[in-house]
TIKE-828388 format. One record per residue (C-alpha): z, y, x. Coordinates in Angstrom, 1 decimal. Each point is the difference from the previous one (the first is absolute). Layout:
<pts>
Z/Y/X
...
</pts>
This chain:
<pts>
212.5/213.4/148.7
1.9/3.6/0.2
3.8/0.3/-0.1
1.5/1.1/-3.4
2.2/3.1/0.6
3.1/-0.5/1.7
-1.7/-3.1/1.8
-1.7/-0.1/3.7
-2.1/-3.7/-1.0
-2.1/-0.4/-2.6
0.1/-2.6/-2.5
-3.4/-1.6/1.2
-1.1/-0.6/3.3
-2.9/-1.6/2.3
1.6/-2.8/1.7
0.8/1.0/3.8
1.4/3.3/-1.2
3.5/0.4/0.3
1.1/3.3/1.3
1.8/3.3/-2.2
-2.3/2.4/-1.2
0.4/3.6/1.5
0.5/2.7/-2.4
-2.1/3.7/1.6
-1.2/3.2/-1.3
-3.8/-0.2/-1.4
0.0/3.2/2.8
0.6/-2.0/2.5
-2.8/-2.5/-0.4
-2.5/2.1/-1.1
-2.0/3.0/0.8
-0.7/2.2/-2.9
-3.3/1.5/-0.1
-1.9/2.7/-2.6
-3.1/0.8/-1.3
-2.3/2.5/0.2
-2.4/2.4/-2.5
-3.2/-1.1/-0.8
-1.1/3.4/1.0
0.8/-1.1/3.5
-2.6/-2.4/0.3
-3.5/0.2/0.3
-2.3/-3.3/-1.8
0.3/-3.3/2.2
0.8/-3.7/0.9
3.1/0.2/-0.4
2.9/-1.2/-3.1
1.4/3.0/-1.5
2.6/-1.5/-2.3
1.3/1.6/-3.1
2.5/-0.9/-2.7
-3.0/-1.2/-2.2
-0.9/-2.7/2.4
2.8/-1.9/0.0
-1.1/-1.1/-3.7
-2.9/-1.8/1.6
2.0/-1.9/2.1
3.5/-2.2/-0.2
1.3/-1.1/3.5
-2.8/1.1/3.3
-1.6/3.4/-0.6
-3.7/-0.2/1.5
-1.8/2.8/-1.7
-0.1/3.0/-1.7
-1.9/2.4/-2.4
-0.3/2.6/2.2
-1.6/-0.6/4.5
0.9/2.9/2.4
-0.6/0.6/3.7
2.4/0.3/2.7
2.6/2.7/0.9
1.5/0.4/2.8
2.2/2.4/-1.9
1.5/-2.7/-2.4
1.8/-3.2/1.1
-1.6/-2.7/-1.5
1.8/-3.1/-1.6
0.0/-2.9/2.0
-1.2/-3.3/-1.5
3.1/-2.1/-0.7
1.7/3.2/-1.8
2.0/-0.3/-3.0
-1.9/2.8/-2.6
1.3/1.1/-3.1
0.2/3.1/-2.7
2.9/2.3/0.9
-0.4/2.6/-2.8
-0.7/-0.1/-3.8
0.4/-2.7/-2.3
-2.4/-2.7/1.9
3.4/-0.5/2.1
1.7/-2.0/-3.1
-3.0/-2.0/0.3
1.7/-2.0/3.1
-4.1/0.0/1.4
1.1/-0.7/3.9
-3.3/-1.0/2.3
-0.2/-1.4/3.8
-3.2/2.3/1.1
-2.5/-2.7/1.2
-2.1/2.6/1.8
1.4/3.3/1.8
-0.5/2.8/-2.1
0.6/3.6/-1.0
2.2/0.1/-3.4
0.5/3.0/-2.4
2.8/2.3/0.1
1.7/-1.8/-3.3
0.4/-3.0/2.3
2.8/-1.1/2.7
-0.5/-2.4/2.3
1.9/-2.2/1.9
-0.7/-1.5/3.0
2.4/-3.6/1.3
1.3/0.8/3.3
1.2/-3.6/1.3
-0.2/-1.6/-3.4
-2.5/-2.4/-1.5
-2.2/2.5/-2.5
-0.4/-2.8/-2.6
3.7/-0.3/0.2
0.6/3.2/-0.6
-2.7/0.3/-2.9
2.3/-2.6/-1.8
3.0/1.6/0.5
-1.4/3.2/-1.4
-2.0/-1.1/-2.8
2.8/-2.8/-1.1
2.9/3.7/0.3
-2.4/2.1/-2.0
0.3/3.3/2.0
-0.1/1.6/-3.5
3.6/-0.9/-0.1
1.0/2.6/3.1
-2.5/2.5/-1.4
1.0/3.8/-1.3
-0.7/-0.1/-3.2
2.4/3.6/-1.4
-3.7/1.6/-0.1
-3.2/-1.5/0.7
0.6/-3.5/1.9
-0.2/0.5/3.9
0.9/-2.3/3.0
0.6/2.0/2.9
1.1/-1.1/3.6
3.9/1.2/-0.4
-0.4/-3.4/-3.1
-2.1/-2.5/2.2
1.9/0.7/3.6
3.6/-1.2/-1.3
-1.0/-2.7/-2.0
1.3/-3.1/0.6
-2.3/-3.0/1.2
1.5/-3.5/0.6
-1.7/-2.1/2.5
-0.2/-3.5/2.0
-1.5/-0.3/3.4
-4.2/0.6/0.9
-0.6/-4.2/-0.6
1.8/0.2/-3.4
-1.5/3.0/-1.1
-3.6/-1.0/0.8
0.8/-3.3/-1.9
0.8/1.4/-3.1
-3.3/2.6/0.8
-2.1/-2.7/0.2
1.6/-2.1/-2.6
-1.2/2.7/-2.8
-2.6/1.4/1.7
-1.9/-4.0/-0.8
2.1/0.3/-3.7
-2.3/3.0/-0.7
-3.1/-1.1/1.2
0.8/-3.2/-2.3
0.6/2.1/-2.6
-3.1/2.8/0.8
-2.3/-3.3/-0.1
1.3/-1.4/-3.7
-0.6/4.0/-1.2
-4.0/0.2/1.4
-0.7/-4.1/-1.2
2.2/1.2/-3.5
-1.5/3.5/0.3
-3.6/-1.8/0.4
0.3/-2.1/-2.9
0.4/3.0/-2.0
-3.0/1.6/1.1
-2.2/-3.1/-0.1
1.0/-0.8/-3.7
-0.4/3.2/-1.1
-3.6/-0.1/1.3
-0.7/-3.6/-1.7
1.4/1.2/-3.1
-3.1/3.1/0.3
-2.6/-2.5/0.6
0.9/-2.8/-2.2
-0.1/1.7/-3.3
-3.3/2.0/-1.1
-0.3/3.7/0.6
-0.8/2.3/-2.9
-3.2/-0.7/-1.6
-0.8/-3.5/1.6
0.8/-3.6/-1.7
0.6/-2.0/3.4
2.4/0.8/2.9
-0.7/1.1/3.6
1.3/-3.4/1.6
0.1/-3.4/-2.4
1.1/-3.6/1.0
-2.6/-2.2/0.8
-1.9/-1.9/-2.6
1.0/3.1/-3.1
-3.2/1.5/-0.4
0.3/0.9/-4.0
0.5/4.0/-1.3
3.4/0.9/-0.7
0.6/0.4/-4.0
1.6/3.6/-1.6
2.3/-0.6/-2.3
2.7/1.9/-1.4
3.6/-0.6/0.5
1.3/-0.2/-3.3
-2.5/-3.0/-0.3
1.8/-1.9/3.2
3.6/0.5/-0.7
2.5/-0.1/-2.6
2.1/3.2/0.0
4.3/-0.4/0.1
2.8/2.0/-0.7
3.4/0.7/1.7
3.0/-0.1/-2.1
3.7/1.9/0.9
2.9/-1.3/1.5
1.7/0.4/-3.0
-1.6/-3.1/-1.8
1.3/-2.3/2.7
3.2/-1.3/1.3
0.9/-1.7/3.2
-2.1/-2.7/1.1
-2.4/-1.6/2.3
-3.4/1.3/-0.6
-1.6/2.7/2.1
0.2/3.9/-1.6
-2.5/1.7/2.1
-0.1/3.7/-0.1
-1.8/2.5/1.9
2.4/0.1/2.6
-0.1/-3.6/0.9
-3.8/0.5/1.5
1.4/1.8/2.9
1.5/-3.2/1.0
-3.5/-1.9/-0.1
-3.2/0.4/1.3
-2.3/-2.5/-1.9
1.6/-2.7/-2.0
3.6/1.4/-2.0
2.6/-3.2/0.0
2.7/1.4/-0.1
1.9/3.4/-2.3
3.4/1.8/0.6
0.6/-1.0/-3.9
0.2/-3.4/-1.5
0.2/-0.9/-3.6
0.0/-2.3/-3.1
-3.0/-1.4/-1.8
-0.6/2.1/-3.1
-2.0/-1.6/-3.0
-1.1/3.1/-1.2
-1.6/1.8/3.1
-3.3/-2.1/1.7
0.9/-0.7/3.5
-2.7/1.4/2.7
-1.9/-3.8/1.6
0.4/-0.9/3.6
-3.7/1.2/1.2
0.0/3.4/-1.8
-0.6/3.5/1.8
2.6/2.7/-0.6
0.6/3.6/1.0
1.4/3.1/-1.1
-1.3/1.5/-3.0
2.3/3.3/0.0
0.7/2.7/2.0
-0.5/0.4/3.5
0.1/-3.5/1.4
-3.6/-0.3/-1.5
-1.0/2.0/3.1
1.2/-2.2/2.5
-2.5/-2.8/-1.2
3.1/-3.0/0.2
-1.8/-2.9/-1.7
1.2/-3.4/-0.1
-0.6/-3.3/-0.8
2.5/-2.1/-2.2
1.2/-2.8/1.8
2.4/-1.2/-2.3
-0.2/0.5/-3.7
2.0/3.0/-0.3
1.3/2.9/-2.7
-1.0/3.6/0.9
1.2/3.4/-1.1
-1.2/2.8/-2.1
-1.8/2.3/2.6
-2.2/-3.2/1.0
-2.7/-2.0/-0.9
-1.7/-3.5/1.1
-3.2/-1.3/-0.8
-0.5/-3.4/-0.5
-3.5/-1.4/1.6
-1.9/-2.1/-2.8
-3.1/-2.0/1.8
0.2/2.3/3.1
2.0/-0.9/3.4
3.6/1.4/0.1
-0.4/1.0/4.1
-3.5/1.3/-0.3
1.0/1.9/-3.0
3.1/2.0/2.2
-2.6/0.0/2.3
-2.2/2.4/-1.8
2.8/1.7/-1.5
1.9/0.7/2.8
-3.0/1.5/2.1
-1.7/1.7/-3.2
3.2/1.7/-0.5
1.1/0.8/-3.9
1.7/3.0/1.1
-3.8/1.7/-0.5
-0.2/-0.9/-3.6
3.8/0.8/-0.8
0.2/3.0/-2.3
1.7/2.8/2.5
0.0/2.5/-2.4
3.9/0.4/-0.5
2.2/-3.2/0.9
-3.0/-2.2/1.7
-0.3/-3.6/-2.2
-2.0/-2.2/-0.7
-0.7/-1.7/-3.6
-2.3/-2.8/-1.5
-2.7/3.0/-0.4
-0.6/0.0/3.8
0.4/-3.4/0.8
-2.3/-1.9/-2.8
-3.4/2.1/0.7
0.8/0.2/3.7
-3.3/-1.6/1.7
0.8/-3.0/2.6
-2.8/-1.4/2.2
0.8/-4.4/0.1
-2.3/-2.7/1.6
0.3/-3.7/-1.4
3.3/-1.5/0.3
-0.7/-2.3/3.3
-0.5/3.8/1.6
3.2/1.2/-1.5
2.3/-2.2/1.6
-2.0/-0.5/3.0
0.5/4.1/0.4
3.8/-0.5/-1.3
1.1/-2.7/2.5
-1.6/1.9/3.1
1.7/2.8/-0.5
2.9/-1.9/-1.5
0.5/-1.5/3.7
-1.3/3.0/1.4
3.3/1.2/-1.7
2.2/-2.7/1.4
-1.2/0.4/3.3
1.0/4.1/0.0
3.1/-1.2/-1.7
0.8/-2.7/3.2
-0.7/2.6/2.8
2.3/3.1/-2.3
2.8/-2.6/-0.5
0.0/-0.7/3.7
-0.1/3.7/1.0
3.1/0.5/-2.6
1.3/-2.9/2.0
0.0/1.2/3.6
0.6/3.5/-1.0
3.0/-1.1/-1.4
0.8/-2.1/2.9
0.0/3.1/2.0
2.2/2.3/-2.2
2.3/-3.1/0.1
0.2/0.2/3.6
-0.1/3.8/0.5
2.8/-0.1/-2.9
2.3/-1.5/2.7
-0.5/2.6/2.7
1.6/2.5/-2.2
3.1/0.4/-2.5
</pts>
């Protein structure tokens, strides 16, 4: 949709759209306006936009920390405005805003106002050229106007321009509406997951399915599971069964099927049963809580271990595991681990088994369904760098 260098077409168009793009100076299509002190403004209705804000925001800028009232000594911004950092480090973080509202912005801020060019055009342009790239950066990274006035813009007629706008201006709110449903999800399960398992010091849960009305029973763990040990990489050769190590739970979220290591069937080490939790038991990666569930009957390595459920259900099990946390019983005295001596006495609250998996497959789907709406977000987002991807060389 914008030309490659040396080009004056683009490789994809909107049907109807025919003519050479025109290559001008971002000066000439733009008028570049500043910011003012904070100390210049008294407390009031109106955005006062500074560096910090952008984080709350990823395409339209409609508020801000910090209200002022009006100056008549300060130009304000005009709604439609291109905003962005022009000093400091927050520049290489490409964060480029169209100003939804007219506002007053900080004096670490430029702005840049289209002059006979679509806005959401421009935006694109912009944010897809990274004006990091044109920044000073011998010192402390600034963009000044003798950087944004020469800089070369390519672009088609008004029609063509407000077709592409528009074309990624619906993209994003496509993709803004699978964040707050994925983003939603999150919350929702994470506030499920409070209810449905009892609070310190009581044997039932805040919320229960209908018709489970018996206490919850305290057991310990080492009662419910069957402990298993990893094995190193040098008692295997080549082959097809999974290796899981600790790295290989960054790839999953719930279920581990797959490892970046496959090997042999050794006689002599016990493989780890499809079913069974595992998770770091060394070093740092304790801390980040990764625990998965087996779904393949797999081999792991020496900084992990898996527990095997034994009369208890595998999904409500990770359940209780996963939002208990074993990072609060690890031994973080030196190198934080975990060993048999926290998990056996370790005290885990478990209803009947009907209950288990009635817990376990809610928030199994529960799971699927975040799963759905992040693998479409991944999807469209990378429908959009595709596209963007051919703007630019």
């Amino acid at each position: 949709m914008f030309p490659k260098d040396g080009e004056s077409v683009p490789e994809i168009r909107f049907a109807g759209f025919t003519d050479p793009w025109e290559q001008r100076k971002l000066g000439e299509i733009v008028s570049i306006g500043a910011g003012a002190p904070p100390s210049a403004f008294s407390a009031g209705n109106f955005l006062y936009v500074k560096v910090d804000d952008l984080n709350e925001s990823s395409h339209f800028q409609f508020d801000s920390a910090q209200r002022v009232d009006a100056n008549t000594a300060v130009k304000p911004i005009r709604k439609g405005s291109i905003i962005f950092a022009k000093r400091g480090a927050a520049i290489l973080g490409n964060k480029v805003r169209v100003l939804g509202k007219t506002a007053y912005i900080d004096t670490n801020m430029m702005a840049l106002e289209p002059r006979g060019v679509d806005a959401d055009f421009l935006w694109l342009f912009i944010n897809q050229t990274g004006l990091y790239r044109i920044a000073d950066t011998s010192t402390i990274p600034q963009i000044n106007n003798k950087h944004i006035e020469p800089y070369p813009v390519d672009i088609p007629n008004m029609a063509e321009q407000q077709a592409i706008g528009t074309f990624f201006s619906r993209l994003d709110d496509l993709i803004t509406l699978h964040q707050r449903k994925y983003d939603k999800l999150v919350i929702f399960k994470k506030s499920m997951l409070e209810k449905m398992f009892p609070k310190d010091g009581e044997s039932v849960p805040e919320i229960r399915f209908a018709g489970f009305t018996d206490p919850w029973e305290q057991r310990k763990l080492g009662e419910i599971v069957s402990i298993g040990a990893g094995a190193p990489p040098s008692a295997f050769s080549a082959g097809n069964f999974l290796y899981v190590k600790v790295d290989d739970l960054n790839e999953s979220s719930h279920f581990q099927f797959d490892s970046a290591q496959r090997v042999d069937a050794n006689t002599a080490v016990k493989p780890i049963r499809k079913g069974s939790i595992i998770f770091a038991k060394r070093g740092a990666a304790i801390l980040g809580n990764k625990v998965r569930v087996l779904g393949k009957t797999a081999y792991i390595d020496t900084n992990m271990m898996a527990l095997e459920p034994r009369g208890v259900d595998a999904d409500f099990l990770w359940l209780f595991i996963n939002q208990t946390g074993l990072y609060r019983i690890a031994d973080t005295s030196t190198i934080p681990q975990i060993n048999n001596k926290h998990i056996e006495p370790y005290p885990v609250d478990i209803p009947n088994m009907a209950e288990q998996q009635a817990i376990g497959t809610f928030f199994s789907r529960l799971d699927d369904l975040i799963t759905l709406h992040q693998r479409k977000l991944e999807l469209l987002q990378d429908i959009k760098k595709s596209l963007l991807d051919k703007m630019f060389v």
